[in-house]
C-alpha positions as CSV (number, residue, x, y, z in Angstrom):
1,X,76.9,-175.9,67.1
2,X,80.2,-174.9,65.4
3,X,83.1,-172.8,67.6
4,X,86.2,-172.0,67.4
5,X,88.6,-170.9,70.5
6,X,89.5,-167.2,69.0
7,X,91.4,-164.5,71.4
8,X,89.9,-165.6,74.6
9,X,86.4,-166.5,73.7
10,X,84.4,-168.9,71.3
11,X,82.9,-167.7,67.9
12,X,80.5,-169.8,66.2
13,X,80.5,-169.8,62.8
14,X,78.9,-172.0,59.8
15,X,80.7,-173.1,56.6
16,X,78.4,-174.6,53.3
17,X,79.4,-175.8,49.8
18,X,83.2,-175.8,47.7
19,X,85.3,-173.4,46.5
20,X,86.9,-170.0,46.9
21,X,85.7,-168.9,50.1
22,X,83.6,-165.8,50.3
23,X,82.7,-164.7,54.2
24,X,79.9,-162.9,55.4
25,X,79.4,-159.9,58.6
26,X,76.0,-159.1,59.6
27,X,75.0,-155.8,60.6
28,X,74.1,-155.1,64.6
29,X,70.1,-155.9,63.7
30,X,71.4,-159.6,63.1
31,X,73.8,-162.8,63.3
32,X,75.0,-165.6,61.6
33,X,71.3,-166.1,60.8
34,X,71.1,-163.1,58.8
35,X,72.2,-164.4,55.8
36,X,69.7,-167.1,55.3
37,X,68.8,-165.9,51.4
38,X,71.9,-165.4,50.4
39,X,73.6,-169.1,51.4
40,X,71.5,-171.4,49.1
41,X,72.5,-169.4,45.8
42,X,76.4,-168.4,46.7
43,X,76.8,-172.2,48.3
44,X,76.3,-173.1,44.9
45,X,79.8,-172.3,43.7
46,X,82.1,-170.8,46.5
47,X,82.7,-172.0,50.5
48,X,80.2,-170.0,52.4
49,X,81.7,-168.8,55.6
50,X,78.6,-167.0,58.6
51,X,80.4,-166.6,61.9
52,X,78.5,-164.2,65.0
53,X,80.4,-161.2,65.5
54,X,81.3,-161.6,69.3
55,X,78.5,-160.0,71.5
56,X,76.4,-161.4,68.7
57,X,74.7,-164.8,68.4
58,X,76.0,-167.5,70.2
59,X,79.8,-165.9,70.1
60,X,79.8,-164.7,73.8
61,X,82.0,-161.6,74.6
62,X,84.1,-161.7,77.6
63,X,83.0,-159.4,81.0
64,X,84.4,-156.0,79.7
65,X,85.8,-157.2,76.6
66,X,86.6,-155.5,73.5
67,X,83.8,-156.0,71.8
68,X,83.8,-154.2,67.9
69,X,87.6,-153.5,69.0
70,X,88.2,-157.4,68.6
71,X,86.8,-157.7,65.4
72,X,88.7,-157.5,62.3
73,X,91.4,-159.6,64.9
74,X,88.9,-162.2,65.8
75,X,87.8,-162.5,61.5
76,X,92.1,-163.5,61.0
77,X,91.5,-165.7,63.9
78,X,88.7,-167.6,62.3
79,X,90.0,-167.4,58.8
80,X,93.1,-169.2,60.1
81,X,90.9,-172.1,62.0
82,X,89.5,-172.4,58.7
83,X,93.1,-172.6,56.7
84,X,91.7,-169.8,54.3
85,X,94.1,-167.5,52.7
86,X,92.1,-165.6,50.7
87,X,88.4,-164.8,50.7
88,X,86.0,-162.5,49.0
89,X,84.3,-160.2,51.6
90,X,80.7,-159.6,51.7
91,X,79.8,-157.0,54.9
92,X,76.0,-155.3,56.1
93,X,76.1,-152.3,58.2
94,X,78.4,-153.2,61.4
95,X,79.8,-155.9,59.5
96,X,81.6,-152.8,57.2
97,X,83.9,-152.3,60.5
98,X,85.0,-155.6,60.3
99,X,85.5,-156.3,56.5
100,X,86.8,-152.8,55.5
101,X,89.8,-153.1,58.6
102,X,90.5,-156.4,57.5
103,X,90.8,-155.4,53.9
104,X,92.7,-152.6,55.2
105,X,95.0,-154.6,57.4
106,X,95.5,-157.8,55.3
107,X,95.1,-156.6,51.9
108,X,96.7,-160.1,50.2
109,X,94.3,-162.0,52.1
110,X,91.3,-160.0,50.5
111,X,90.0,-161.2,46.8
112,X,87.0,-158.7,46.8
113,X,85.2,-156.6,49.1
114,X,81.8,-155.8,49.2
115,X,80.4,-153.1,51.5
116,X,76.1,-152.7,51.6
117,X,75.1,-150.1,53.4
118,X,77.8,-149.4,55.6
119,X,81.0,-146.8,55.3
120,X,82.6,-149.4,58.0
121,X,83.3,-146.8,60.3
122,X,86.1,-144.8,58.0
123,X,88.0,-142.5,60.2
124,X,87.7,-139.5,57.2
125,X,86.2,-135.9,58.8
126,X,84.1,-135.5,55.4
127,X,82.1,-138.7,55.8
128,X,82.2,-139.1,59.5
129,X,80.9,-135.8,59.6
130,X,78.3,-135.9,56.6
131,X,76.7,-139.5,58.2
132,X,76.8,-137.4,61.5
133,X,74.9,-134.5,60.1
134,X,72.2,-136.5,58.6
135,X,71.7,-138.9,62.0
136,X,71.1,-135.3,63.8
137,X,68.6,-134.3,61.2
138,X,67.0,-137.5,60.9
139,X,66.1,-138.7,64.6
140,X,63.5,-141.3,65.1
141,X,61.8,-142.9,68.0
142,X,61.4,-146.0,65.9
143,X,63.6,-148.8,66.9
144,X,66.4,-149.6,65.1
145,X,64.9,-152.8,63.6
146,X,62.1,-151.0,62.1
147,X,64.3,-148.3,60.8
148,X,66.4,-151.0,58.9
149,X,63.7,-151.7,56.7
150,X,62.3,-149.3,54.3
151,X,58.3,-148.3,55.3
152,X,56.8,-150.1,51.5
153,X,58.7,-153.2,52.5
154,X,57.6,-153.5,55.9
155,X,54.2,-152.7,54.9
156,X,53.7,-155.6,51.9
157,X,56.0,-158.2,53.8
158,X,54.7,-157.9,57.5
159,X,56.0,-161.3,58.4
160,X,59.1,-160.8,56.7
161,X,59.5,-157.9,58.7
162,X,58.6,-160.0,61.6
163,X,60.8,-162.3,60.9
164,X,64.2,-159.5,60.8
165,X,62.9,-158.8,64.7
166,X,63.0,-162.4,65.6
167,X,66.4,-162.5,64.2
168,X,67.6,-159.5,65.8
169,X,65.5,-160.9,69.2
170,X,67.9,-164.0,69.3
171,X,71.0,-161.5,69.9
172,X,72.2,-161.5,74.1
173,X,71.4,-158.2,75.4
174,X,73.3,-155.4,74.4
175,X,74.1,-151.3,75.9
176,X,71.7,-148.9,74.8
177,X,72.8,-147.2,71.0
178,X,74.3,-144.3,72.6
179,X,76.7,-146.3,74.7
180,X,77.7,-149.1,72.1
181,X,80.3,-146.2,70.6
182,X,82.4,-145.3,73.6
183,X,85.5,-146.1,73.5
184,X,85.0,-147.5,70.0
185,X,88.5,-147.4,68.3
186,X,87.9,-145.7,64.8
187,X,87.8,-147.4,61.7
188,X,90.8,-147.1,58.9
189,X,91.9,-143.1,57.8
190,X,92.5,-142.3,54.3
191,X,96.0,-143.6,54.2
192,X,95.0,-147.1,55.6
193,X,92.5,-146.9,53.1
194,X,94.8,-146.5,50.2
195,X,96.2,-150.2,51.2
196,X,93.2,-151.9,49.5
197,X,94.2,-153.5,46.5
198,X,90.9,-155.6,46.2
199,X,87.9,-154.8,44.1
200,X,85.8,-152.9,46.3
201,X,81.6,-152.5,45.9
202,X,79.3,-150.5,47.9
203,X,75.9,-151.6,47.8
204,X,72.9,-148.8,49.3
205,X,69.3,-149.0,49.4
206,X,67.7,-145.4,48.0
207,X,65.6,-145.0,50.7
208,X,68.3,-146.2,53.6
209,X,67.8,-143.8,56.8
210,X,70.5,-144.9,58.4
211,X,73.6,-144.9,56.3
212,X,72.3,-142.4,53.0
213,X,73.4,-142.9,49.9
214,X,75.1,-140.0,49.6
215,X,77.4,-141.0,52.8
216,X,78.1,-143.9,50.7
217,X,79.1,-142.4,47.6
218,X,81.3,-139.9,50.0
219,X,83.2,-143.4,51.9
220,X,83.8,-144.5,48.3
221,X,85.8,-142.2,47.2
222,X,88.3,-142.9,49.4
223,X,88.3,-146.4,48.5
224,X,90.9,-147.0,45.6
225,X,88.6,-147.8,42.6
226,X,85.6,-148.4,44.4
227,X,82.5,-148.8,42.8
228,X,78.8,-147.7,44.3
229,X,75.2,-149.5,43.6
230,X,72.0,-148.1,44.2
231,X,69.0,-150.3,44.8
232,X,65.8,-148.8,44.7
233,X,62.7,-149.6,46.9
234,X,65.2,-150.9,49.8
235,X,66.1,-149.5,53.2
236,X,69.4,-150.3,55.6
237,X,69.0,-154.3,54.5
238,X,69.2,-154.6,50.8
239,X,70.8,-158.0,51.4
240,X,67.1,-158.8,53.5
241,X,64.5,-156.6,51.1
242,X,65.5,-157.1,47.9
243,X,67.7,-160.3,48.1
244,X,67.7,-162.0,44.3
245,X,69.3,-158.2,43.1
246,X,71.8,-158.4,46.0
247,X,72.9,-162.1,45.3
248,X,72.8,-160.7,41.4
249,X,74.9,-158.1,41.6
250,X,77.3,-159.7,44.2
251,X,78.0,-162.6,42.0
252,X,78.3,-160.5,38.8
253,X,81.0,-158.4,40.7
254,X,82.4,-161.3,42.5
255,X,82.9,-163.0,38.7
256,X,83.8,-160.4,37.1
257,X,86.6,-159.2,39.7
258,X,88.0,-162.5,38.4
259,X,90.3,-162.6,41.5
C-alpha cells in the first residue's frame, strides 16, 4: 500500500503507466477504487494518478480534522510527493471540490480540467441556489448509492450495481449527509473562477438526480470557456454506467486541448 505523509496524515494513492500525468477524485460514493474502468485505457498513454480523498479509503482523517477543507491543499501536497508540475484533472461529484479549487488556486499547474457531474461546490447564489431548489423538490429515501445510479442501469447491471455498494462499503464510517456540510468552507466565487485558464469540460448524465443537468450547464457558465456534455441513459456516475463514452470523450478533450 502506497502513502504519502501529507499535512498531518497519510494519503494513499496509486500511480500506473508514462507520460503527462492526468489525476483522478472520486465522488463521496467511492475511493481510489472507483476508477477501475477508466485506468486500463488512460494508463495507456499518460501517468495515471488515484489517491483517497482523506476520510476516504485507506487515507485516514485526523480526530476533528478538516476533512473536505484539506482537500485541494492535500492534492498540492501529493502532486509535489509525486514531482508533478502539471496535470490534467479528471473529478466525479465530491471530487469537483477538489479539482475545481485546485484549478482555481494553481491555475499553471492545471493542463485541463474535467468536471462529471459535479458543480465542485461553486460559491455563485444562481447555482447554489438552483442545485438547492431541485434537492428540496426531489427528496428520496433511497440511499445515496442507489440514487447515484440511474433506475435502467441498476436494473440490467444488478451486479454492477452491487459492485458500486461494495466500493462505497469499503469507505470508514462517515456523519450522516446532513452533517457532512457544516462548517464546509465554500467552494471558489465567480472571481476565483475567472482564474482558470485550463480547458474546462463538464460531463452530466441526463437522468442524474443529484447534480441536474441543468445545474451543470448553470456552474459552466461561470467557468471561462467551459464546455458541457450530456450523456444519455446515465445517472450521477457516468464515469461507472457508461464508461467506454466517458474514457471517449475525456481523451478526445484531453487530445484535443493539446495542452
Amino acid at each position: 500500500m502506497t502513502k504519502a505523509r501529507i499535512n498531518g496524515i497519510d494519503i494513499h494513492f496509486q500511480t500506473y503507466g508514462e507520460g503527462d500525468a492526468i489525476v483522478f477524485a472520486h465522488g463521496a460514493g467511492g475511493n481510489l477504487l472507483s476508477w477501475w474502468q477508466q485506468i486500463p485505457y488512460f494508463s495507456q498513454r499518460y501517468r495515471c494518478v488515484t489517491f483517497d480523498h482523506r476520510g476516504f479509503g485507506h487515507s485516514a482523517d485526523e480526530l476533528e480534522g478538516p476533512g473536505s477543507d484539506s482537500f485541494v491543499d492535500d492534492l498540492t501536497g501529493l502532486l509535489d510527493h509525486l514531482g508533478v508540475d502539471r496535470a490534467h484533472l479528471v473529478a466525479q461529484s465530491m471530487g469537483g471540490r477538489t479539482m475545481l479549487g485546485f484549478a482555481a488556486a494553481h491555475p499553471q499547474r492545471t493542463r485541463s480540467l474535467v468536471m462529471a457531474d459535479t458543480v465542485g461546490g461553486m460559491a455563485v447564489e444562481e447555482v447554489s441556489g438552483l442545485h438547492r431548489k431541485w434537492r428540496e423538490s426531489h427528496q428520496s429515501s433511497e440511499q445515496v448509492g442507489s440514487r447515484a445510479l440511474s433506475p435502467g442501469f441498476r436494473k440490467k447491471n444488478q451486479e454492477l450495481a452491487n459492485l458500486y455498494l461494495q466500493i462505497s462499503s469499503t469507505n470508514p464510517p462517515r456523519p450522516p449527509a446532513s452533517d457532512q456540510s457544516t462548517g464546509q468552507s465554500p467552494g471558489p466565487d465567480a472571481e476565483r473562477l475567472g482564474c482558470i485558464t485550463a480547458p474546462v469540460l463538464f460531463i452530466v448524465g441526463e437522468e442524474d438526480v443529484m447534480t441536474p443537468p441543468e445545474v451543470v450547464e448553470a456552474g459552466a457558465k461561470y467557468v471561462p470557456g467551459a464546455r458541457v456534455t450530456r450523456v444519455p441513459e446515465a445517472g450521477h456516475s457516468v464515469y461507472f454506467e457508461k464508461p467506454e463514452i466517458f474514457n471517449f470523450v475525456v481523451s478526445s478533450f484531453i487530445e484535443e486541448a493539446g495542452v
